[in-house]
C-alpha positions in Angstrom: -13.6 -2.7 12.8 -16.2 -5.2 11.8 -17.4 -3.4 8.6 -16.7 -3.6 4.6 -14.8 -0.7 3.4 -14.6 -0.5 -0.3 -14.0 3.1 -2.6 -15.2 4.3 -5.8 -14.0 7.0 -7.8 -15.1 10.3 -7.1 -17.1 11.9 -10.0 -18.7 15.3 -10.7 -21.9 14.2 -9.2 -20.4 13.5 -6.2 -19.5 17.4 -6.0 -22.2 18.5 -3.2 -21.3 15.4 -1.0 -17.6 16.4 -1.3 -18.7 20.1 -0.6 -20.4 19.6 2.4 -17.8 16.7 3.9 -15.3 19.3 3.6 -17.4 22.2 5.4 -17.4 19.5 8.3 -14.5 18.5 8.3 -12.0 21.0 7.3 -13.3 24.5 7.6 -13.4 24.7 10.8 -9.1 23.8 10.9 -8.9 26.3 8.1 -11.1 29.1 10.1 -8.7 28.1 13.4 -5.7 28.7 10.7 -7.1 31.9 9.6 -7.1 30.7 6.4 -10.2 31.3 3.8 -13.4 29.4 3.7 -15.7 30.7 1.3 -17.2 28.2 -1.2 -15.3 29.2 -4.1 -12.1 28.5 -1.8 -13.6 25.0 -0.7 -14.9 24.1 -3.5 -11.0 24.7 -5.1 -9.9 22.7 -3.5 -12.2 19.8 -3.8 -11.6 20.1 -7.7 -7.3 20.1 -6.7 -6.2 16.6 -8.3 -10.1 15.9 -8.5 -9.2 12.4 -10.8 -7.5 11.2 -7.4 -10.9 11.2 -5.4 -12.2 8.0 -4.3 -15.6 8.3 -2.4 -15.0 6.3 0.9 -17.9 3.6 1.5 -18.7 2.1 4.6 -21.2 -1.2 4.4 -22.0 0.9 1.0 -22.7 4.5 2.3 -20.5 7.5 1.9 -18.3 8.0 4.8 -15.4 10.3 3.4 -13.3 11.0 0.9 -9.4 9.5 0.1 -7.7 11.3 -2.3 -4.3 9.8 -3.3 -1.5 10.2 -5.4 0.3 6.7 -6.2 3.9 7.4 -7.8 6.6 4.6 -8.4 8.6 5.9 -5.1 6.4 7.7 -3.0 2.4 7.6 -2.3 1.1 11.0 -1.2 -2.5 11.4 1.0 -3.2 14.5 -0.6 -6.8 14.4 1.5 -8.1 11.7 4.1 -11.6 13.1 5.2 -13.9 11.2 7.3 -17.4 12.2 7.9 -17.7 13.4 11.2 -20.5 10.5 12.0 -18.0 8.1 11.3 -14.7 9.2 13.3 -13.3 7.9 15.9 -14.6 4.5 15.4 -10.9 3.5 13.2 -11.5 4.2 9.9 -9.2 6.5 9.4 -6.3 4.3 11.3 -8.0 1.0 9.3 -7.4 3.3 5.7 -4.1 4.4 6.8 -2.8 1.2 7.7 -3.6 0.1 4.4 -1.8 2.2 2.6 1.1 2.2 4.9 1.2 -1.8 4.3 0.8 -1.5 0.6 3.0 1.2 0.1 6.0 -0.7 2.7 5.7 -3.6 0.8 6.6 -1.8 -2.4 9.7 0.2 -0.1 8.0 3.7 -0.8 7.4 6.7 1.4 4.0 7.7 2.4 3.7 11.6 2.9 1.1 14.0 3.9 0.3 17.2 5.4 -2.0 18.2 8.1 -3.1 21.6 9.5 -1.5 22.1 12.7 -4.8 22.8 13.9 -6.1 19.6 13.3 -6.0 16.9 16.2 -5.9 14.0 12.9 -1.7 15.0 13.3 -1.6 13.0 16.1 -3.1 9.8 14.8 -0.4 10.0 12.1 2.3 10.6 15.0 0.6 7.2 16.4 0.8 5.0 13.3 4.8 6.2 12.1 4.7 9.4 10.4 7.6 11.9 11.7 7.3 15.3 10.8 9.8 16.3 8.1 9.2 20.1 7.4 6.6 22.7 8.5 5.1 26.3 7.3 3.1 28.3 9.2 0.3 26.5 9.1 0.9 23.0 8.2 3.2 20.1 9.3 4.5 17.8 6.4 5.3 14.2 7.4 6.6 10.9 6.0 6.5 7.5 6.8 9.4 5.5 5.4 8.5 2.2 4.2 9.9 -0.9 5.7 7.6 -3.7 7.5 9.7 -2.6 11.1 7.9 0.3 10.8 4.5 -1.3 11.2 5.0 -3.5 13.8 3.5 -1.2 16.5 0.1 -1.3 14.2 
């Protein structure tokens, strides 16, 4: 990816950006879960651990949304969201494989969950992450830290 991509933190004027990313990109997973999608709903959970938001930039436009949650022994992708203009081009792998460095290097775990319905599950399968538990609607998987793991990236 021959590109810059740099974040800044996500701030309550960023709220209609995030509102419509997340119409694109998630609704129609939650719709295929029969789960809700009303604005009040998506706009919860934009606003869920809202001081973890980082506004993706690409060459300086907004191209998604990272929310993460850095603890001593785990990081946790609590929302990877890539605007739909923008995916399958490697962003998501290039932001993943980031973390999955940073995090290895400080020997912690790197969780997440995705909607079963969402195809994104299997570009996590590709890059390490094993599927640890599951509900009815989402799979929850981990990638333990280690550099062994990464070098398939």
């Amino acid at each position: 990816m021959n590109t810059i991509i740099t974040y800044r933190k996500a701030s309550e004027n960023d709220i209609g950006y995030l509102l419509d990313l997340r119409i694109k990109t998630m609704n129609p997973h939650y719709a295929d879960s029969n789960l809700p999608t009303d604005k009040e709903t998506t706009l919860q959970r934009i606003q869920y651990q809202f001081d973890k938001a980082h506004i993706i930039l690409l060459n300086n436009e907004p191209a998604g949304l990272l929310k993460i949650n850095k603890a001593d022994d785990k990081t946790e992708v609590l929302q990877l969201q890539i605007d739909p203009s923008q995916q399958g081009k490697g962003l998501g792998k290039t932001i993943l494989t980031d973390i999955l460095e940073e995090a290895s290097a400080a020997g912690k775990t790197v969780a997440l969950s995705v909607l079963k319905t969402n195809k994104a599950q299997y570009l996590y399968t590709s890059l390490g992450f094993k599927t640890v538990d599951e509900d009815e609607h989402s799979f929850f998987m981990e990638f333990q830290g280690g550099f062994d793991n990464l070098s398939h990236l």
